[in-house]
C-alpha positions in Angstrom: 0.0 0.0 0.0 1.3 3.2 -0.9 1.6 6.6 2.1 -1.2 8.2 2.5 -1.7 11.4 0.2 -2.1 15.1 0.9 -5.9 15.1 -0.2 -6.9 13.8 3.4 -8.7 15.8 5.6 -5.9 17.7 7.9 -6.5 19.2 11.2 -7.6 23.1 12.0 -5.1 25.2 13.5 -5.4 23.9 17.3 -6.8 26.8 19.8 -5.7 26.8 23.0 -8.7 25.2 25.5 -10.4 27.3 28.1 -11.0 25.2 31.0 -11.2 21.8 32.1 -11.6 20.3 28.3 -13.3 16.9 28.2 -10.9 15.9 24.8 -7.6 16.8 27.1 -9.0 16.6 30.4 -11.2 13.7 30.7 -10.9 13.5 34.5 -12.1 17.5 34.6 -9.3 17.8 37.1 -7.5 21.1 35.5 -4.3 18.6 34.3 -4.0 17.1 31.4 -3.9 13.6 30.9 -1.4 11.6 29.8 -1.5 11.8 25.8 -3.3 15.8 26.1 -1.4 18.9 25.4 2.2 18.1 26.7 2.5 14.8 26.3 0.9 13.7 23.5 -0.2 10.0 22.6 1.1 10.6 19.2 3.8 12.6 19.0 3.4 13.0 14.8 0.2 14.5 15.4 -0.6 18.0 16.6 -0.5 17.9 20.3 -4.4 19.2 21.2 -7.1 18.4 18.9 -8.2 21.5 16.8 -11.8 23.4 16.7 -14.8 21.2 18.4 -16.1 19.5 15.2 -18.4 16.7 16.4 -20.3 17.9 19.7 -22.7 15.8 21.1 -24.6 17.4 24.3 -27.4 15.4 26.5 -28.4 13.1 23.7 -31.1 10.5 25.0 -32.1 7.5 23.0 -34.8 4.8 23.5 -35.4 1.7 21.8 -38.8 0.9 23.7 -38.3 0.4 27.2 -34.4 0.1 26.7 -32.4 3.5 27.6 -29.4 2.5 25.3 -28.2 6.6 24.8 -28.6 8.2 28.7 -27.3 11.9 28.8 -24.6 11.5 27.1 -22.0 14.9 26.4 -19.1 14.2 24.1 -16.8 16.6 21.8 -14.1 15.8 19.1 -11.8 18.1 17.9 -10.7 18.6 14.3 -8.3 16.0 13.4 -8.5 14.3 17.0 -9.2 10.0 17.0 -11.4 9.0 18.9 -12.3 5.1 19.6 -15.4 4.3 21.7 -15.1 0.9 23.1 -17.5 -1.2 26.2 -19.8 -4.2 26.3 -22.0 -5.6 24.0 -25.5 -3.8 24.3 -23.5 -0.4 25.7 -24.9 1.8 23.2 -21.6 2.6 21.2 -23.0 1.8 17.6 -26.6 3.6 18.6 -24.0 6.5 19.2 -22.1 6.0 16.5 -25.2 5.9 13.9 -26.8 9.3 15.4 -24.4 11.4 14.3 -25.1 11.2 10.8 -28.6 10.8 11.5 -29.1 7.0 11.0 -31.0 6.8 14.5 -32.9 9.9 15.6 -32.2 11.1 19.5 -35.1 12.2 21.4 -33.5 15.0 23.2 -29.9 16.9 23.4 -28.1 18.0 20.5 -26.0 17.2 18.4 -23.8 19.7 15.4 -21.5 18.8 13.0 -19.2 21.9 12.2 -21.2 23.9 14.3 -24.2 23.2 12.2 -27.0 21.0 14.1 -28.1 17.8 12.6 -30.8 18.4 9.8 -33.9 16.2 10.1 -34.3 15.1 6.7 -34.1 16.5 2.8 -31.6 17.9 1.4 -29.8 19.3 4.1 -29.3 15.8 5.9 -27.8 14.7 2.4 -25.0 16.9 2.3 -24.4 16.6 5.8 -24.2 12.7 5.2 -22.0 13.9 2.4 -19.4 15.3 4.8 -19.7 12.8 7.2 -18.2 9.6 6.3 -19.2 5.8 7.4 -17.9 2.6 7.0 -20.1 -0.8 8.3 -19.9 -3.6 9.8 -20.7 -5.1 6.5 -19.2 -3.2 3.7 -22.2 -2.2 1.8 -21.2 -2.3 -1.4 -23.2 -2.3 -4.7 -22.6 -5.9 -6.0 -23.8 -5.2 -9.9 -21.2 -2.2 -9.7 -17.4 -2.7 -10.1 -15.4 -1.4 -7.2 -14.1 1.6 -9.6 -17.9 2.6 -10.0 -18.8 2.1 -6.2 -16.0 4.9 -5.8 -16.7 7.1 -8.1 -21.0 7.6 -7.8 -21.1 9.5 -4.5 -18.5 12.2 -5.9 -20.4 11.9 -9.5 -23.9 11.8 -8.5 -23.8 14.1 -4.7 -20.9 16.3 -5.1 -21.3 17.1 -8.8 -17.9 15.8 -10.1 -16.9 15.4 -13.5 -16.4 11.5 -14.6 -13.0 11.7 -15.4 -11.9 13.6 -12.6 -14.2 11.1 -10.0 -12.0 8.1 -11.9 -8.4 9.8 -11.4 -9.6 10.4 -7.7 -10.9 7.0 -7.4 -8.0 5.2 -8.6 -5.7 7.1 -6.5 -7.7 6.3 -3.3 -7.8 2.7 -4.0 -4.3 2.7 -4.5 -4.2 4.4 -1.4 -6.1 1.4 0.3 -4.0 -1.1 -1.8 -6.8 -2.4 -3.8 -6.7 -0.5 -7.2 -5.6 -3.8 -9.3 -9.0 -4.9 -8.1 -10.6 -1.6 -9.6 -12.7 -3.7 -12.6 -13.9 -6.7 -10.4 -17.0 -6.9 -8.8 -17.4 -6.8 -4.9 -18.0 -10.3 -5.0 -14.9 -11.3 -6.4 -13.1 -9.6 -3.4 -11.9 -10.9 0.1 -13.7 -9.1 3.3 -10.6 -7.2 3.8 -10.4 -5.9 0.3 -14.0 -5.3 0.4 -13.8 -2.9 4.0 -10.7 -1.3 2.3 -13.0 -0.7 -0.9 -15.6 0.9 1.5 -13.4 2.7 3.2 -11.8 4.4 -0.4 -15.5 4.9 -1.1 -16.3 7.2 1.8 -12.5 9.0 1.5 -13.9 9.7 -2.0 -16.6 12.2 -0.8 -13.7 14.5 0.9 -15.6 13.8 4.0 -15.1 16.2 7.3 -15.3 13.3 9.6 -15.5 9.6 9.7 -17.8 6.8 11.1 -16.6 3.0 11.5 -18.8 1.1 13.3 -16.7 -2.4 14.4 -15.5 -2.0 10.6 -13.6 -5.5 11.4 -16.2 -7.2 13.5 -17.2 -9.8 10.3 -14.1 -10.6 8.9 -11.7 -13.5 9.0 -9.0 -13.1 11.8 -6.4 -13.1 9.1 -7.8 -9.8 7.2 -8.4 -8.0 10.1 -5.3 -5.8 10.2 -5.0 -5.2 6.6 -8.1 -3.2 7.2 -6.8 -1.6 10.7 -3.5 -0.8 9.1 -5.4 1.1 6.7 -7.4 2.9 9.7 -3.8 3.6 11.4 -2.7 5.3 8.5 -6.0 7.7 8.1 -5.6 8.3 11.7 -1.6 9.6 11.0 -2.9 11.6 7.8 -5.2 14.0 10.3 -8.2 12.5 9.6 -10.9 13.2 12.5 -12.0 9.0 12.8 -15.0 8.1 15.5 -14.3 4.1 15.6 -16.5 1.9 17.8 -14.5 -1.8 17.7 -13.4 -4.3 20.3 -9.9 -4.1 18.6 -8.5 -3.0 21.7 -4.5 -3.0 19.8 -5.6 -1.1 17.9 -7.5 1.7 20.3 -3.8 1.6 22.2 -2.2 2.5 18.9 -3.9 4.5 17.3 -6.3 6.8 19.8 -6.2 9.7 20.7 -9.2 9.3 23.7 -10.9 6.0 24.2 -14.1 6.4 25.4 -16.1 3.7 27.5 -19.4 3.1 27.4 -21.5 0.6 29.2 -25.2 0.8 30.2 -26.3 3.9 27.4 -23.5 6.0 29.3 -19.8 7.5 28.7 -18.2 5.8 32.0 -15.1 7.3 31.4 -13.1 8.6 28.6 -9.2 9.2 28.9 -5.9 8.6 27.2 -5.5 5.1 25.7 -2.4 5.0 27.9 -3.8 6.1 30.8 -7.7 3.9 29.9 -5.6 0.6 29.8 -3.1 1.0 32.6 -4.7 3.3 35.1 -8.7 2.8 34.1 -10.7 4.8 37.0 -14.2 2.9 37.3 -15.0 -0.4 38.6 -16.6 -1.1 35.5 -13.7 -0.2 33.0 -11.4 -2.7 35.7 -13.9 -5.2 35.4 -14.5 -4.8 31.1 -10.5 -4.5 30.6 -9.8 -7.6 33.2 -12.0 -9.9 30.9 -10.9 -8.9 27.9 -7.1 -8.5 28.3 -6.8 -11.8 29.8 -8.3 -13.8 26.9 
């Protein structure tokens, strides 16, 4: 696979916080954690995440009787990773799928670029437009050739020419390392090639900020990091990423913040140095102690 290229999305000009800043200050203690301001998690990247881009503010969800999205307050800067791990049933895909809208919230906000979520029409189109997703299952167009299921979002949404959507296309499956599979159909692709196709595809639409939701959970174990070392190098390009995953390697490696959810809530959010050494709630103990010993 070939480095990533300058088209990526790169972070604002940081701005130095005011306050006790959930995205460097998890603990609201007035110090940073570890992996915030001074010492950063990933010394490559810019040390503070830039302008507030995703801002989530007492967003409540129900499915029925089931509270899966209680109160929940989260920000992500401009160019900042952010991976939201917990249990099964904690509400982290719910989460993930209400920022662009996928599932409604029945109270709290929530603004992409400072502009609030549009409830339908037009406006939640282009807002899907600039906010990027990538699915469990890869969601592809099976009577379309991977070259084709890059190139109809820019062609058909954003208005681009053919030719230029095909130069584009090429160079983000390259990007992915799947542009010799350009004319093949999605069927004639592995799950990792696939996920790296859908991953090209949403890259495509120059998106603000992007949504994987457990983007590895149905794949073999053996194409599982092709696809992660694809999301490691999106995160190093400055892309603003919101994963949900129980790929807990790669939240370590590649985070910024990992934020843990159980029960509908954010239990605790911190840096992943800080999370998996030094976890503050019972819960996170008890969550990390079964899954780090298996």
């Amino acid at each position: 696979m070939t480095g990533m290229d300058s088209s990526a999305a790169a972070p604002s000009d940081p701005r130095e916080p005011r306050g006790a800043d959930p995205r460097t200050d998890p603990a609201g203690t007035g110090d940073p954690a570890p992996g915030a301001q001074g010492t950063p998690a990933h010394p490559h990247r810019s040390g503070r995440p830039g302008e507030p881009l995703v801002v989530l503010e007492g967003v409540q969800k129900h499915f029925g009787d089931l509270h899966v999205l209680r109160d929940i307050d989260l920000t992500v800067g401009a160019g900042e990773v952010v991976v939201v791990i917990g249990p099964s049933g904690s509400g982290k895909s719910t989460l993930c799928r209400a920022i662009n809208r996928l599932e409604t919230i029945e109270s709290g906000t929530i603004t992409v670029d400072g502009r609030p979520l549009p409830a339908e029409g037009k406006a939640l189109a282009a807002l899907r437009a600039d906010v990027g997703m990538v699915f469990q299952s890869f969601n592809l167009f099976a009577h379309k050739t991977i070259l084709d299921n890059v190139t109809l979002g820019p062609i058909k949404v954003r208005g681009v020419g053919k030719t230029e959507a095909r130069e584009r296309a090429m160079a983000l499956l390259d990007r992915v390392g799947v542009a010799h599979q350009a004319s093949k159909y999605p069927a004639q692709l592995s799950g990792g090639q696939q996920q790296r196709v859908a991953i090209a595809r949403s890259l495509a639409m120059d998106p603000k900020v992007m949504l994987f939701d457990e983007p590895t959970s149905a794949l073999d174990p053996e194409m599982i990091n092709e696809v992660l070392d694809v999301m490691t190098s999106l995160a190093d390009s400055g892309m603003t990423m919101i994963v949900v995953t129980h790929e807990m390697g790669f939240a370590r490696r590649a985070a910024d913040r990992v934020v843990f959810m159980a029960d509908g809530q954010i239990v605790e959010q911190a840096a992943p140095e800080e999370f998996f050494t030094h976890p503050r709630s019972e819960r996170a103990r008890d969550f990390l102690g079964k899954i780090l010993t298996h």
